[in-house]
KOLGU-754274 format. One record per residue (C-alpha): residue number from 1; x, y, z. Coordinates in nm, 4 decimals, decimal comma, padded with zeros to 6 digits. Each point is the difference from the previous one (the first is absolute). Layout:
N
+-----+----------+----------+----------+
| num |       c1 |       c2 |       c3 |
+-----+----------+----------+----------+
| NUM |        X |        Y |        Z |
...
+-----+----------+----------+----------+
//
This chain:
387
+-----+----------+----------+----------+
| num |       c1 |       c2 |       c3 |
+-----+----------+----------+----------+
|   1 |  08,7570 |  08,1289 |  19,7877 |
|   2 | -00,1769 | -00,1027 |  00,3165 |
|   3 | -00,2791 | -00,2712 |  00,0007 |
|   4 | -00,2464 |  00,3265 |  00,0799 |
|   5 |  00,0821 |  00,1883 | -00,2835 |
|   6 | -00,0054 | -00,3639 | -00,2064 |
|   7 | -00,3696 | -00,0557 |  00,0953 |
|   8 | -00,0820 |  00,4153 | -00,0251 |
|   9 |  00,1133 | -00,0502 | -00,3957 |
|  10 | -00,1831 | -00,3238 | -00,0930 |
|  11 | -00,3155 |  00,1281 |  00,1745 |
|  12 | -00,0037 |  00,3401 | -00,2507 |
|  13 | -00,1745 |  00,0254 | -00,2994 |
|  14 |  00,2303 | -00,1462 | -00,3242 |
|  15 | -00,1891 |  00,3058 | -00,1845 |
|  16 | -00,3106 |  00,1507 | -00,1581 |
|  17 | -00,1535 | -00,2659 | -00,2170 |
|  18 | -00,3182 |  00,2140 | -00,1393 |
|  19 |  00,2895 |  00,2802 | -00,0951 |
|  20 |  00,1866 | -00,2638 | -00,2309 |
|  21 | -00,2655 | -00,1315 | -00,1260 |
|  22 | -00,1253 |  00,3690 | -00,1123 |
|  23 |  00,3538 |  00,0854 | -00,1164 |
|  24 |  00,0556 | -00,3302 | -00,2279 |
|  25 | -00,4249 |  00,0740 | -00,1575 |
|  26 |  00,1425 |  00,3600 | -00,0809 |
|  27 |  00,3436 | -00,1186 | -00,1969 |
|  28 | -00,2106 | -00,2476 | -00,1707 |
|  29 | -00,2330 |  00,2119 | -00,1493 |
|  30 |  00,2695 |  00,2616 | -00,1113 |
|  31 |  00,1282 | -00,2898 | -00,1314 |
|  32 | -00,3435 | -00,1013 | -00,1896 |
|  33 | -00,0134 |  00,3650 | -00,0850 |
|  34 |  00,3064 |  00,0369 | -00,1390 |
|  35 | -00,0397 | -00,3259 | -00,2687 |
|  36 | -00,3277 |  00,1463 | -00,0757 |
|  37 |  00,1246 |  00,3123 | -00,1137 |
|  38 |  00,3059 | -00,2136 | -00,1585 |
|  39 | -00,1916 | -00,1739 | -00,1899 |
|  40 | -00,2194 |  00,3107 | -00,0830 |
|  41 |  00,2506 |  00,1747 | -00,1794 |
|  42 |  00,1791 | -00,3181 | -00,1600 |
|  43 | -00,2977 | -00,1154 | -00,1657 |
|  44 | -00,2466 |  00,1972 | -00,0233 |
|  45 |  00,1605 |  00,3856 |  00,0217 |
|  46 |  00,3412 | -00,0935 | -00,1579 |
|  47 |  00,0654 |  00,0126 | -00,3722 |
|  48 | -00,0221 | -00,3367 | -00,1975 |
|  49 |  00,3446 | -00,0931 | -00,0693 |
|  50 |  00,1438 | -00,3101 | -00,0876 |
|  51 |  00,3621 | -00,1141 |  00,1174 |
|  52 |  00,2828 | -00,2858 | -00,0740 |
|  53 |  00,3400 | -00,0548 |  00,1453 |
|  54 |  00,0644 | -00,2124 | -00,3123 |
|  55 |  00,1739 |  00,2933 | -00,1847 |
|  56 |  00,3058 |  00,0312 | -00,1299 |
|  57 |  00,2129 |  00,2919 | -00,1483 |
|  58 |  00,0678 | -00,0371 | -00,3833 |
|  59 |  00,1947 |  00,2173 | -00,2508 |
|  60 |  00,2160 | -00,0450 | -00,2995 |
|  61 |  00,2683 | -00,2069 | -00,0370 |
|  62 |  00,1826 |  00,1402 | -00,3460 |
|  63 |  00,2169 | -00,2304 | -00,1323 |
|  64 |  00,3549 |  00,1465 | -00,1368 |
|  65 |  00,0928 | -00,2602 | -00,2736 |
|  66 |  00,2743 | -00,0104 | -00,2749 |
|  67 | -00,1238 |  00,0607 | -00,3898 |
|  68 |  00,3398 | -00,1206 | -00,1120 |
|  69 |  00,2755 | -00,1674 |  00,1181 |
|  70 |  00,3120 |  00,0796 |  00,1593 |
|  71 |  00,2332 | -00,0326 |  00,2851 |
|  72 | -00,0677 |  00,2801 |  00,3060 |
|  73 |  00,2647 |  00,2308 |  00,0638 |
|  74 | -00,1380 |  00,2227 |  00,2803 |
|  75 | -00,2943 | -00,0073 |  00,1969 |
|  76 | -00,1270 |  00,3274 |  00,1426 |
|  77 | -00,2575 | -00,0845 |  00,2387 |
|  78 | -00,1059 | -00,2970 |  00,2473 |
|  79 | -00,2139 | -00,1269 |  00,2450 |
|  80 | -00,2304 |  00,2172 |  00,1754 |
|  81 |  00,1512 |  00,3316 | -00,1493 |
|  82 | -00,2425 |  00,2614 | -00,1652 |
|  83 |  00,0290 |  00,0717 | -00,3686 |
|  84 | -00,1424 |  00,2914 | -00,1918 |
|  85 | -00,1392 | -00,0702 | -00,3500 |
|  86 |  00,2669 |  00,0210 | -00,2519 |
|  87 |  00,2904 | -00,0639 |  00,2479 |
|  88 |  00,2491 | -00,2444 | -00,1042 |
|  89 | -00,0454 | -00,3289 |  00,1345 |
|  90 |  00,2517 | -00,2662 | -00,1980 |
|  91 |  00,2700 |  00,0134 | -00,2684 |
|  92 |  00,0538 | -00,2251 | -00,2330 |
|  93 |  00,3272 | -00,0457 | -00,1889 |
|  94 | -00,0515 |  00,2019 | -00,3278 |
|  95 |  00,2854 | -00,1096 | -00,2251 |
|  96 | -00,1952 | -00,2291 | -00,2162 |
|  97 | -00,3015 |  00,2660 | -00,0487 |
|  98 |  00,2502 |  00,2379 | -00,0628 |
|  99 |  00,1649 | -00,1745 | -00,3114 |
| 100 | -00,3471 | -00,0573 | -00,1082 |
| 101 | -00,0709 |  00,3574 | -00,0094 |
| 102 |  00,3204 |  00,1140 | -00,1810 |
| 103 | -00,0873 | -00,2680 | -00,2584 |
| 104 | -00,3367 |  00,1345 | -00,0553 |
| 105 |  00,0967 |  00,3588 | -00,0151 |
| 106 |  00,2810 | -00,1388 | -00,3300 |
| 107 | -00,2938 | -00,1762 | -00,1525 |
| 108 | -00,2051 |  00,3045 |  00,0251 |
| 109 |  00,2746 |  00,2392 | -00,1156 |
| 110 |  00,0667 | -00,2404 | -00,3011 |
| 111 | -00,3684 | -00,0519 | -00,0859 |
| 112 |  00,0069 |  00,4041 | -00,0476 |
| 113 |  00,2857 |  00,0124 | -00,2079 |
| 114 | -00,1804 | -00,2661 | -00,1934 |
| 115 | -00,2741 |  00,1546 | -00,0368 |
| 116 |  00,1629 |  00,3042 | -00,1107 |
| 117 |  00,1372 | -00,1852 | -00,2437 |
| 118 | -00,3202 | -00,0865 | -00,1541 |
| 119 | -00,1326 |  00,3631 | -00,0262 |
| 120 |  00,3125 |  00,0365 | -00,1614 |
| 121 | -00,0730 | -00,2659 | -00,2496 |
| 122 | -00,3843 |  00,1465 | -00,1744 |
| 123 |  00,2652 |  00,3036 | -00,0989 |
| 124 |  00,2176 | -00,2089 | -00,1422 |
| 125 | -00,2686 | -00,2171 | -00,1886 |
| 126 | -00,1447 |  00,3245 | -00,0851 |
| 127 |  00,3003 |  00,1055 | -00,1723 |
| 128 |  00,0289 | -00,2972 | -00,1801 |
| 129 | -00,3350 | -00,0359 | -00,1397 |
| 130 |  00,0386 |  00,3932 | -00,1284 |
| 131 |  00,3130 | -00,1463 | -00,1512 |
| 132 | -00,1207 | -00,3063 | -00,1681 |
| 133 | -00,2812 |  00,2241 | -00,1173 |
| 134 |  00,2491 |  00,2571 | -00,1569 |
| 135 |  00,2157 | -00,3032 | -00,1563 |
| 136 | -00,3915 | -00,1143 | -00,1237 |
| 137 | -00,0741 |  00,2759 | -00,1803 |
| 138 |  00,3682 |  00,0125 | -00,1735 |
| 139 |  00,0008 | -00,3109 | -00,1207 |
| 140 | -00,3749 |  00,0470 | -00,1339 |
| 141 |  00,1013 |  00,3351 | -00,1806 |
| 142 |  00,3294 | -00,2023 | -00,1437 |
| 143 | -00,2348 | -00,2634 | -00,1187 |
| 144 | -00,1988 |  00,2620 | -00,1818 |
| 145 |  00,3122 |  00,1822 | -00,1401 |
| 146 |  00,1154 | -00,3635 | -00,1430 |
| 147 | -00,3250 | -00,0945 | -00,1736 |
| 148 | -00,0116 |  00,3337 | -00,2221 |
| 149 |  00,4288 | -00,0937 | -00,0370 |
| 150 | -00,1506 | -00,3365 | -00,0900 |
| 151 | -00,2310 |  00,0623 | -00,2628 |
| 152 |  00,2432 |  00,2172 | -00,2186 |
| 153 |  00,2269 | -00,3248 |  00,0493 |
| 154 |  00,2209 |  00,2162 |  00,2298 |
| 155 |  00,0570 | -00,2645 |  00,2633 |
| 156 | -00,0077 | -00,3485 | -00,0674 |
| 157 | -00,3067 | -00,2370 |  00,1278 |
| 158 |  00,2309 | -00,1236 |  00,3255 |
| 159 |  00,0692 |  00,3202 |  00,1340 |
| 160 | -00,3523 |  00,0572 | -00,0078 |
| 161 | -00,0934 | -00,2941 |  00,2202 |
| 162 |  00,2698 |  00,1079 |  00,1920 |
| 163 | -00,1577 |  00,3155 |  00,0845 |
| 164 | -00,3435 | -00,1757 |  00,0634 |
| 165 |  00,1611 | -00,2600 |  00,2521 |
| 166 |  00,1635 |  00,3137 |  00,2132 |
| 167 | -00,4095 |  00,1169 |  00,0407 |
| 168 | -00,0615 | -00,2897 |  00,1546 |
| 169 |  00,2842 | -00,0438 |  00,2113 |
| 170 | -00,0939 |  00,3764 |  00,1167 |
| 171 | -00,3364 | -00,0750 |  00,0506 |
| 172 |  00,0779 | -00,3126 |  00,1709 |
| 173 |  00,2239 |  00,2104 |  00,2029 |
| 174 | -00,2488 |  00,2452 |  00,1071 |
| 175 | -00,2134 | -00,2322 |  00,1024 |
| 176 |  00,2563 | -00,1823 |  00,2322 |
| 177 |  00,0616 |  00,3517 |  00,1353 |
| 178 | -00,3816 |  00,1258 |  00,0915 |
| 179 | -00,0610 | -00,3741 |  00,1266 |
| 180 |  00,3008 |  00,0390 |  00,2665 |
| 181 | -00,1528 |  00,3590 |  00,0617 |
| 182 | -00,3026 | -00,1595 |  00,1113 |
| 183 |  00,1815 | -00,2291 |  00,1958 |
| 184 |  00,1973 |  00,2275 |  00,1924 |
| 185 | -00,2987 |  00,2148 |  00,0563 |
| 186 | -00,2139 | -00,2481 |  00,1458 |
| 187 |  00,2850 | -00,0840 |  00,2902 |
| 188 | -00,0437 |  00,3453 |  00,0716 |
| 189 | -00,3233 |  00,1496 | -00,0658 |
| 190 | -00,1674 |  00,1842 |  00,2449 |
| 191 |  00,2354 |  00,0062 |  00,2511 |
| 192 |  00,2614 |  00,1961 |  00,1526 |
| 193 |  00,3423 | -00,0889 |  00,1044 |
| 194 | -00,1725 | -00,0434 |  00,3554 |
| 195 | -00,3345 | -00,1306 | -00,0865 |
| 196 |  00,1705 | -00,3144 | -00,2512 |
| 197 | -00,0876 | -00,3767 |  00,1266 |
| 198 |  00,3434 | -00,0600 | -00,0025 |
| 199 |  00,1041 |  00,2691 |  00,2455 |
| 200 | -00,3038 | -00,0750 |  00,2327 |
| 201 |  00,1212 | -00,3449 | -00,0025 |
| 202 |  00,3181 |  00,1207 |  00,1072 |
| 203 | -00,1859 |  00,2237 |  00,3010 |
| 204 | -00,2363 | -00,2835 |  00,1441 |
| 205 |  00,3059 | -00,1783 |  00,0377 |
| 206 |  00,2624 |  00,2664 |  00,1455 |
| 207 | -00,3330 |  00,0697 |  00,2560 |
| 208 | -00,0317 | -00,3720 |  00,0703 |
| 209 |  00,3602 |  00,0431 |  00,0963 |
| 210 | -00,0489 |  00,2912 |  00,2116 |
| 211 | -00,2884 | -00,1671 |  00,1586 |
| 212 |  00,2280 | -00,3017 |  00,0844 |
| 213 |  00,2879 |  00,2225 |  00,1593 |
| 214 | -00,2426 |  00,1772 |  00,2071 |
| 215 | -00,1151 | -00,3356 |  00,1394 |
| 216 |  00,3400 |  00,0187 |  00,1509 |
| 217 | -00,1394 |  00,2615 |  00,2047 |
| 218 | -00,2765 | -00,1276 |  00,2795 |
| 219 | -00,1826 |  00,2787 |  00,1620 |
| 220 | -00,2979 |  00,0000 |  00,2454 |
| 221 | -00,3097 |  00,0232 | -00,1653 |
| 222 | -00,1945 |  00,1662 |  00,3316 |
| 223 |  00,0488 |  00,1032 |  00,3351 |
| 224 |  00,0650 | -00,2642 |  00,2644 |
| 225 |  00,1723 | -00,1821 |  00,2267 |
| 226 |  00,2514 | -00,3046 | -00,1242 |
| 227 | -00,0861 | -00,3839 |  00,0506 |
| 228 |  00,0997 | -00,3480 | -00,0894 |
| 229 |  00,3353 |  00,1124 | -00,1864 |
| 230 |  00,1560 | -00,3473 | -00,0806 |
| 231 |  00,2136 |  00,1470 | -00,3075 |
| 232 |  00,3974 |  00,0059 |  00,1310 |
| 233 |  00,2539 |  00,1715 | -00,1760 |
| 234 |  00,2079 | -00,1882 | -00,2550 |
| 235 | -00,3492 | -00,1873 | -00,0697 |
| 236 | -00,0439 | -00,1067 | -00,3425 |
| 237 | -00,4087 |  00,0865 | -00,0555 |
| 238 | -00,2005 | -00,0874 | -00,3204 |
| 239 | -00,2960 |  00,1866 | -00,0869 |
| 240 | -00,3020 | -00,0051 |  00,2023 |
| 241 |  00,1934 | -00,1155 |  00,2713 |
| 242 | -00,1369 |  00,1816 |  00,3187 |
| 243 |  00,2490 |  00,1840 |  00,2177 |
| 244 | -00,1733 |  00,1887 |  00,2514 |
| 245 | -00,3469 |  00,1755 |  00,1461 |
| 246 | -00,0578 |  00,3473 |  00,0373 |
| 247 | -00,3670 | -00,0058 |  00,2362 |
| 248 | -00,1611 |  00,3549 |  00,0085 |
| 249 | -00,1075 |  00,0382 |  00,3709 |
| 250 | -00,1795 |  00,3487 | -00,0370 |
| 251 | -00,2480 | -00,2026 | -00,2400 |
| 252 | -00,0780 | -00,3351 |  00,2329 |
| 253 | -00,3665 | -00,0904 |  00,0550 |
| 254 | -00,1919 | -00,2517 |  00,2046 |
| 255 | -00,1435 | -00,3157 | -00,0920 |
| 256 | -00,2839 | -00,0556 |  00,2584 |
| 257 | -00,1332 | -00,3337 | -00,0302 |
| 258 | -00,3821 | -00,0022 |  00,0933 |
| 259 | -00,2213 | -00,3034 |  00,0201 |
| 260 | -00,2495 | -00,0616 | -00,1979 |
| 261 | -00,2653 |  00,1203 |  00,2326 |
| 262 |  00,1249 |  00,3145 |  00,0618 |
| 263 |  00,0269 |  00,1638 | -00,3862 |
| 264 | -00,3671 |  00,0545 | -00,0106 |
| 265 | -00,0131 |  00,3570 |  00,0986 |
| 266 |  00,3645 |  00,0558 | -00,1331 |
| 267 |  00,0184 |  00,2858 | -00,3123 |
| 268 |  00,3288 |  00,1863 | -00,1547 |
| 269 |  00,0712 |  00,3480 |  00,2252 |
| 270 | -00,1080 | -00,1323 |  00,2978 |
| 271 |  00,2549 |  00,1434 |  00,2649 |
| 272 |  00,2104 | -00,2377 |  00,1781 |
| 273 |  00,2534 | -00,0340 |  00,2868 |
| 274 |  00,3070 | -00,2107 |  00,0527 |
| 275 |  00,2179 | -00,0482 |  00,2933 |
| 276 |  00,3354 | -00,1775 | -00,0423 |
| 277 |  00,1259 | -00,2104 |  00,2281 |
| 278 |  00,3369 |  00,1045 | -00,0847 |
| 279 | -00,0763 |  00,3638 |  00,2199 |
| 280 | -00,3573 | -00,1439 |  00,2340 |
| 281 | -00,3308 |  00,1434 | -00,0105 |
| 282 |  00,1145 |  00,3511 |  00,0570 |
| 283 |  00,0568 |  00,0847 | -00,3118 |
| 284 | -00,2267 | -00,0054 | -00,2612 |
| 285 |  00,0410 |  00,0511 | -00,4041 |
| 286 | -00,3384 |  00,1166 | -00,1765 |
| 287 | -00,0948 | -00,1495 | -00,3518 |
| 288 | -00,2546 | -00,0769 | -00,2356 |
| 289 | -00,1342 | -00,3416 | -00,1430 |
| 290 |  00,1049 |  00,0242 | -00,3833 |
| 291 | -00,1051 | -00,3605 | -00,1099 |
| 292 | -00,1360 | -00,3399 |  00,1069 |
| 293 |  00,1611 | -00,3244 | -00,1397 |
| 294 | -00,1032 | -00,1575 | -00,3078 |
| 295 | -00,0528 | -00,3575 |  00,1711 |
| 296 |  00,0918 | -00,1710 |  00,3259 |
| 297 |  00,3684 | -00,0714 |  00,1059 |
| 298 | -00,0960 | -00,4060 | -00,0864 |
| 299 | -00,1370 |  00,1044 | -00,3721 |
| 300 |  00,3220 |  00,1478 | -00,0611 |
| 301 |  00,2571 | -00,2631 |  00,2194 |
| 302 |  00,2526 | -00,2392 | -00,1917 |
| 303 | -00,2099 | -00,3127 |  00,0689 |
| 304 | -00,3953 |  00,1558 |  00,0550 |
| 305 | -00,1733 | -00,2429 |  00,1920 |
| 306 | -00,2695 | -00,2842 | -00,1937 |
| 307 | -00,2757 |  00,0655 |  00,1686 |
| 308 | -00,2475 | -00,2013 | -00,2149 |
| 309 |  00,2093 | -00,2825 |  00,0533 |
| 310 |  00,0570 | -00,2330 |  00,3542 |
| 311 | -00,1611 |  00,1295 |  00,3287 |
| 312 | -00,0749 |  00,3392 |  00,0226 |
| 313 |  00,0410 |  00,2338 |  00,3260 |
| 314 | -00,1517 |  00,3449 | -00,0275 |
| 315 |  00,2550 |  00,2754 |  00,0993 |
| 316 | -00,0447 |  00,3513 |  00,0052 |
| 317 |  00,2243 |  00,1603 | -00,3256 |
| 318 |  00,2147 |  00,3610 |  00,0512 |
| 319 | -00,0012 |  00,2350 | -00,2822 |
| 320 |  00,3074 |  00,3013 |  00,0091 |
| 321 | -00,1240 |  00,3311 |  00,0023 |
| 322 |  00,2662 |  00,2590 | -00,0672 |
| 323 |  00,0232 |  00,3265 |  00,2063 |
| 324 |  00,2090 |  00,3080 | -00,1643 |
| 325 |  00,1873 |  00,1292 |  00,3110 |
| 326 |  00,0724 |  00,3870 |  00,0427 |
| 327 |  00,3180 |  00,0398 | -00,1360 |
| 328 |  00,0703 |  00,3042 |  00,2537 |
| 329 | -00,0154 | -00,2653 |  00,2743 |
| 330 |  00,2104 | -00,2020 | -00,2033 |
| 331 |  00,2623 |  00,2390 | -00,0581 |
| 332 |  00,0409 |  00,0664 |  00,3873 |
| 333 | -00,0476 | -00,3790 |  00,1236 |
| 334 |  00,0884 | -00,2248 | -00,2909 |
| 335 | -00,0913 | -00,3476 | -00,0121 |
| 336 |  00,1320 | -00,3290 | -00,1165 |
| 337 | -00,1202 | -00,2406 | -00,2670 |
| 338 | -00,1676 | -00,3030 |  00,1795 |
| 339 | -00,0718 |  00,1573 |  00,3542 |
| 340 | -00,2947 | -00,0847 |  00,2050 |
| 341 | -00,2692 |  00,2792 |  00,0714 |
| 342 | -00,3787 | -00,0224 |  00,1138 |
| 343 | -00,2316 |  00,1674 | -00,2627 |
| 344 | -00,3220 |  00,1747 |  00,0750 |
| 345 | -00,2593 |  00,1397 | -00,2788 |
| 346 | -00,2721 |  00,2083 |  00,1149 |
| 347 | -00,3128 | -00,1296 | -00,2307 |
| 348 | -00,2521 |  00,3062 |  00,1018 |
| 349 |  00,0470 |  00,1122 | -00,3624 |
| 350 | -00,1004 | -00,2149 | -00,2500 |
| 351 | -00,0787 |  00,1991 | -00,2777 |
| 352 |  00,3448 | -00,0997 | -00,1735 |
| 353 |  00,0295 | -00,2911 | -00,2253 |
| 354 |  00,0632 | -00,3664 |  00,0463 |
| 355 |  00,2771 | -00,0647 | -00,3138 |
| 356 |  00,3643 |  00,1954 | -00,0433 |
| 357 | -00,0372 |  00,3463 | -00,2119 |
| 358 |  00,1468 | -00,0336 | -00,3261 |
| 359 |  00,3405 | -00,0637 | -00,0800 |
| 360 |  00,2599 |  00,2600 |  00,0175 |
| 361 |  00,3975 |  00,0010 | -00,0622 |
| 362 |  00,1348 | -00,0642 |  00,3515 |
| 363 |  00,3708 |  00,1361 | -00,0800 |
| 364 |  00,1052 |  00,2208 | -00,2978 |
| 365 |  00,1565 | -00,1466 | -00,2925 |
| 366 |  00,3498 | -00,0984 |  00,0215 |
| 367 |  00,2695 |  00,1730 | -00,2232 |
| 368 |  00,1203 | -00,2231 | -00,2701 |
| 369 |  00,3327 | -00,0491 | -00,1510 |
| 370 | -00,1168 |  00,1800 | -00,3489 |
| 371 | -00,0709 |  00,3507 | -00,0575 |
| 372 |  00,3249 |  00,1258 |  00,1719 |
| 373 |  00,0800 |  00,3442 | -00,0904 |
| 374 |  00,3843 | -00,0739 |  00,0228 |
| 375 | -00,0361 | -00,3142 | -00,1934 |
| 376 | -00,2124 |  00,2231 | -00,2933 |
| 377 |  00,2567 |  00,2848 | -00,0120 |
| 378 |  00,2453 | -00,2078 | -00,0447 |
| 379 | -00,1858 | -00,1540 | -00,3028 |
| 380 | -00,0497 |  00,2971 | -00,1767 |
| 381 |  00,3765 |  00,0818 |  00,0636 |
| 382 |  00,1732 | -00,2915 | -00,1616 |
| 383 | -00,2708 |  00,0230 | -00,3054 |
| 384 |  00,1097 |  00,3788 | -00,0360 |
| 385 |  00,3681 | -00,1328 |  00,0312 |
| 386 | -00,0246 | -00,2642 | -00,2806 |
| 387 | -00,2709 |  00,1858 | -00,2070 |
+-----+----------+----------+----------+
//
């Protein structure tokens, strides 16, 4: 470049001033403009809600324990593998329960016979009391014969008291007989074969027995996944000894821990929102509130702090809230027990309540041991057996 065209550049205009300045007044009031409106619809147009990204996800953790001992023989199911309820989970080596049950099912098989026996016995004593009674009356007639013998001097006075000692042996004899009547009756009065204390001894214990071997058995109690197995095979395990987790995920919920300040306008129903940040904000499960805590998470901690004692520094407390979760959602984007997620509760309606609804079973009952149909069948068939 020449020193013309140098001095030709430096001498032109840099630019327009007055048009900048216009441009920059413009962009900041769209800017002003768009806060205003902003802040418009967040506070004044927007629906009172309150929010926390102190939330957690929560659900069940069932604990698969022992009821009695034994050593495991097989273990179906591990780690992170779903289970349906009733599928087998662990074995447990069944030889002991086993003997147990044969046992019982002799002792209940003998208690019938025995029992038997004793039905058999009121017809015996029955037949002997009609006896002694027959033997009664002969010995009574014989007495009667030998008196009229006596006074024509017939029979001498001996023979006579002969004849009155054989009425009281008979009647002594009789009443030996009806008293072990009455004893034989009462072990079985009002009772059947089935129905006698002896033989329902005999059940409780062959179904205690049953109930032991089935123990054997451990199946899972609900759908879930599998956690925290620490039972290995071989393992001797007493009872009540835990073995492993099954954690329905189609049944977690949230645990959205609000401060203090915000659970004024809180009520049960109130919709909520949660986004995990396991999948980001774009997707987004729907619930419910069901329930605000009973207390703060210090009321309830393992050493709650002494506020009335030392210095004291004010800090703002967090109560959970639980949200129920759509279990739709659940079912196509499971979550996790313990993952983060940012809670929001819309508070426009607050015509619900501030305390849970009333209690109500949260799971079915279990099956027991007792009351299998197997186990009663096969009651009835050794009593009919032995009867």
């Amino acid at each position: 470049m020449t020193d013309t065209e140098t001095h030709a550049a430096a001498a032109a205009p840099a630019g327009n001033p007055r048009g900048r300045k216009l441009g920059l007044t413009i962009l900041g009031i769209i800017v002003l403009v768009g806060v205003i409106v902003w802040a418009v619809f967040h506070f004044l147009l927007a629906a009172p809600e309150q929010e926390t990204d102190d939330a957690y996800v929560a659900g069940d953790v069932v604990s698969i324990t022992a009821r009695d001992p034994g050593q495991v023989t097989a273990i179906h199911a591990d780690n992170t593998q779903m289970v349906k309820a009733g599928q087998p989970l662990i074995d447990l080596d069944a030889a002991t329960a086993d003997v147990g049950l044969a046992s019982a099912e002799a002792e209940l098989a003998r208690a019938v016979r025995a029992t038997r026996s004793d039905f058999s016995k009121v017809n015996e004593t029955g037949a002997a009391v009609v006896q002694a009674e027959a033997e009664l009356a002969r010995a009574r007639n014989d007495l009667v014969r030998r008196r009229g013998a006596a006074a024509e001097g017939a029979i001498s006075g001996e023979e006579l008291s002969h004849a009155a000692d054989q009425v009281k042996v008979a009647a002594a004899t009789l009443q030996l007989a009806r008293s072990q009547q009455v004893q034989s009756r009462s072990g079985v009065a009002g009772t059947t074969v089935s129905t006698n204390p002896a033989v329902m001894a005999s059940i409780a214990a062959y179904r205690r027995a049953a109930i032991t071997r089935s123990h054997m058995h451990v199946v899972a109690p609900i759908d879930g996944v599998v956690a925290q197995r620490t039972v290995q095979l071989g393992q001797q395990v007493s009872a009540g000894m835990p073995l492993m987790a099954v954690v329905p995920l189609d049944r977690v919920w949230v645990d959205a821990n609000f401060r203090e300040t915000q659970l004024r306008d809180l009520r049960i129903g109130q919709p909520a929102t949660v986004t995990a940040d396991m999948y980001g904000d774009d997707l987004v499960y729907h619930g419910h509130v069901v329930g605000l805590g009973a207390g703060s998470g210090n009321a309830f901690a393992l050493l709650p702090p002494q506020n009335a004692s030392g210095n004291w520094i004010k800090i703002t407390q967090r109560v959970p809230v639980r949200i129920a979760l759509d279990k739709g959602e659940l079912r196509r984007n499971p979550l996790r027990v313990g993952l983060s997620v940012n809670a929001t509760v819309s508070t426009a309606d607050k015509s619900g309540t501030m305390v849970g609804r009333p209690a109500a079973a949260a799971y079915k009952g279990l099956a027991t041991g007792g009351g299998d149909p197997a186990v009663e069948a096969k009651i009835r068939q050794i009593i009919a057996a032995n009867r």
